[in-house]
VOMIGU-318646 format. One line per 5 residues: number of its first residue (from 1); their letters; for each residue z negated, y, x negated of C-alpha. Coordinates in steps of 0.05 Angstrom, whole numbers. Example, Ala and Ser with C-alpha at 12.3 -4.5 7.8 and 13.67 -1.06 7.14 Angstrom:
<kedos>
1) AS) -156:-90:-246 ~ -143:-21:-273 .
</kedos>
This chain:
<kedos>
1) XXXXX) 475:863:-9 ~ 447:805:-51 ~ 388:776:-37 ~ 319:803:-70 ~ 309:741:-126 .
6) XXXXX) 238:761:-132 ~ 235:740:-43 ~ 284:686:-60 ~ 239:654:-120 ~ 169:660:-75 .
11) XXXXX) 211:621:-13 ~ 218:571:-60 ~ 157:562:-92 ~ 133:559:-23 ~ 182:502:-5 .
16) XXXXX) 158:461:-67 ~ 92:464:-60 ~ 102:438:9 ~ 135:379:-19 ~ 82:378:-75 .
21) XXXXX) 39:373:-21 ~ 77:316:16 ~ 68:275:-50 ~ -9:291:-54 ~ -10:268:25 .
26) XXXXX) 13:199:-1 ~ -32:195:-59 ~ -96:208:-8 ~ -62:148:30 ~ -66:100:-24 .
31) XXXXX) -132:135:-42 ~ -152:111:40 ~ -124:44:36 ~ -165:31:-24 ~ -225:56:8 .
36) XXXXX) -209:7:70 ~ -199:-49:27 ~ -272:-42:-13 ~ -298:-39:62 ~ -264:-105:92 .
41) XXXXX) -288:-137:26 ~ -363:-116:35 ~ -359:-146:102 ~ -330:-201:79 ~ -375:-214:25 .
46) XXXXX) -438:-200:76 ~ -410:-248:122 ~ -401:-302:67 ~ -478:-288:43 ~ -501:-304:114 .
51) XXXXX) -463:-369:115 ~ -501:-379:49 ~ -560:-366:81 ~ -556:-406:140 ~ -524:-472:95 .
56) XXXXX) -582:-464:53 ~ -637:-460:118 ~ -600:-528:144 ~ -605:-561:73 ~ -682:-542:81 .
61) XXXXX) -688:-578:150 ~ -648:-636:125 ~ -699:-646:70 ~ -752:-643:121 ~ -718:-691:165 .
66) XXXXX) -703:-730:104 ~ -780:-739:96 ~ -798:-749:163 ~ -748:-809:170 ~ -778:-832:97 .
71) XXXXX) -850:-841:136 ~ -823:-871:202 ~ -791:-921:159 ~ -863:-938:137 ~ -885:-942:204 .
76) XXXXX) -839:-972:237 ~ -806:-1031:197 ~ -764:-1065:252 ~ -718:-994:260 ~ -718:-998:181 .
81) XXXXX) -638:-1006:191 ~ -630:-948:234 ~ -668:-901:193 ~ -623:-916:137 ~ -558:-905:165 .
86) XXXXX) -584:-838:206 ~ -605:-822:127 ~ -539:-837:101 ~ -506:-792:152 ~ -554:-736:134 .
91) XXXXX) -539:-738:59 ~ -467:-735:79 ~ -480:-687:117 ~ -517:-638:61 ~ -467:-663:9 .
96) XXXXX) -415:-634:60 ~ -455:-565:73 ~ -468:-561:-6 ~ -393:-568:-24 ~ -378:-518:36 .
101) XXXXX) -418:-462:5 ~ -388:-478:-54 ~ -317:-458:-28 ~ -356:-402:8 ~ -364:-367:-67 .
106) XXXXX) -300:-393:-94 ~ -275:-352:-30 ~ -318:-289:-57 ~ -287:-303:-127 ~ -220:-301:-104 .
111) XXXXX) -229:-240:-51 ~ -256:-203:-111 ~ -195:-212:-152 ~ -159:-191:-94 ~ -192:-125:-92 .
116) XXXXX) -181:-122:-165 ~ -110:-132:-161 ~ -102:-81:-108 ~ -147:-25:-141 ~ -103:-35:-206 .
121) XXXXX) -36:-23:-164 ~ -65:40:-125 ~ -87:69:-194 ~ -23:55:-226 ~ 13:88:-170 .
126) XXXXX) -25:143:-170 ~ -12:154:-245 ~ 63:152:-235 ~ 59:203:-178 ~ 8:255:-220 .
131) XXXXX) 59:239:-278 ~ 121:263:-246 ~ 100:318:-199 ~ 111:367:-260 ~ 173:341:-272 .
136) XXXXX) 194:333:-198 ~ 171:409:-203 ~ 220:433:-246 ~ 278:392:-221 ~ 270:415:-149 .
141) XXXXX) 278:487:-181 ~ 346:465:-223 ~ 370:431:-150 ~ 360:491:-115 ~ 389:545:-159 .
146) XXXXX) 447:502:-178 ~ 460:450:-123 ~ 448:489:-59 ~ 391:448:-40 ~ 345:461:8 .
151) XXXXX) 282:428:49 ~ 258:432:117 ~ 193:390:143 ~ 213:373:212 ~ 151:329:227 .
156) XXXXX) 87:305:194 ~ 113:264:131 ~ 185:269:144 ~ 237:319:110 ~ 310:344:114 .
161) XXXXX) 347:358:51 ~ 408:393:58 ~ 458:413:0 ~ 513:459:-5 ~ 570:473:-53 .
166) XXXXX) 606:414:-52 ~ 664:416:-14 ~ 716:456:-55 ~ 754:474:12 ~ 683:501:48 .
171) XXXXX) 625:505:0 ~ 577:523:56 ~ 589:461:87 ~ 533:423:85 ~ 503:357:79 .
176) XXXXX) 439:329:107 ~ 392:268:102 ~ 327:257:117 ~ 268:223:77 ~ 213:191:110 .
181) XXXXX) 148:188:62 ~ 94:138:57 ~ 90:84:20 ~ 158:57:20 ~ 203:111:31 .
186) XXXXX) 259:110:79 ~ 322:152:86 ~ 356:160:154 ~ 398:210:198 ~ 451:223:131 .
191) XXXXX) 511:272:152 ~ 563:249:136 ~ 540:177:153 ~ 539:132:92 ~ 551:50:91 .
196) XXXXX) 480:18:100 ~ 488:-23:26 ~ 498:39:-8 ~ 426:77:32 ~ 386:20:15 .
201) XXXXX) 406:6:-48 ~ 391:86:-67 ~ 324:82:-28 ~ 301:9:-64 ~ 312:45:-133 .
206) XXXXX) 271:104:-106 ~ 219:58:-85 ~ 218:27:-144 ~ 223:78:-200 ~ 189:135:-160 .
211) XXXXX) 244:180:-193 ~ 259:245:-148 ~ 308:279:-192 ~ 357:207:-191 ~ 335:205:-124 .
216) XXXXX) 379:268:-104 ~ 430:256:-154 ~ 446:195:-129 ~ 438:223:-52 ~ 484:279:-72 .
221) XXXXX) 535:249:-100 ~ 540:188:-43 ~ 548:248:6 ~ 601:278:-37 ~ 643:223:-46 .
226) XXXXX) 628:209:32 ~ 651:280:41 ~ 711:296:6 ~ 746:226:15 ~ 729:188:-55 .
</kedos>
């Protein structure tokens, strides 16, 4: 008796929002990382201020130091050489604190480009991933009716894919890999067992084009060839 396609159909609706949700699960990571950046550059920015702070308190005392060595030089004439070289070495001093804070802010300057740069990646990233769910969406669906894929989550952000109908001779033989999600994704475990150049060159173009439904085509057809002997 065939299987009811209604049951079939809800089984994998249920699988692919799983995955949808896998995908969302990395989006609220980039969403966290963001969040973590903003808060090591408050603290960063708070702890440059209070450098400010503290160079500008040591500028005041070196002014005031500045004016009591002005009247001891009045007073006492015969250490008039000594007060101006201890004067010397203060000026230094406050030209050296002054050009300090000014790398302090050019610090702040560059910390908030940083940030900048960062926030523009996670956005962009995010975009790509909202722009191809759909799409992923449907392809899943076209693997899975057609291809004899299916997906198992065997652990938090990690799943199996496992096609059938390839091998003429058996086509409920199956093959298996499994995808490792996060920010760079990473595929391991493949049955049969690929070359390593050939996995990482498949997972750098996934990495780098985000593009699920190449993704498995390429996956498939490495374990194919792997499979039947090409």
């Amino acid at each position: 008796m065939s299987p009811d396609p209604f049951s079939e159909f809800s089984f994998m609706k249920t699988k692919l929002i799983g995955f949808q949700d896998d995908f969302g699960s990395s989006t609220q990571q980039l969403h966290n990382q963001l969040l973590n950046a903003r808060q090591e550059f408050q603290e960063n920015i708070n702890h440059l201020r209070y450098e400010c702070l503290k160079i500008e308190s040591e500028i005041d005392s070196l002014k005031l130091r500045e004016a009591e060595i002005g009247h001891c030089k009045e007073r006492e004439v015969t250490n008039l050489e000594d007060s101006k070289i201890k004067f010397k070495a203060l000026q230094l001093k406050e030209e050296n604190l002054i050009l300090h804070k000014k790398t302090l802010n050019e610090g702040i300057s560059a910390l908030q480009k940083q940030v900048d740069i960062k926030q523009k990646q996670v956005h962009i990233h995010k975009q790509q991933i909202l722009q191809n769910s759909e799409l992923n969406l449907q392809e899943m669906l076209k693997f899975e009716k057609y291809l004899g894929l299916s997906i198992e989550s065997i652990a938090d952000d990690v799943l199996k894919f496992y096609f059938i109908n390839i091998n003429p001779k058996d086509y409920q033989k199956e093959v298996t890999f499994i995808l490792e999600i996060g920010n760079h994704y990473v595929v391991k475990d493949c049955q049969p067992t690929l070359e390593v150049c050939r996995v990482k060159e498949i997972e750098e173009k996934f990495n780098h084009r985000r593009d699920l439904k190449n993704f498995l085509k390429d996956m498939r057809n490495a374990l194919k060839d792997k499979l039947i002997g090409f």
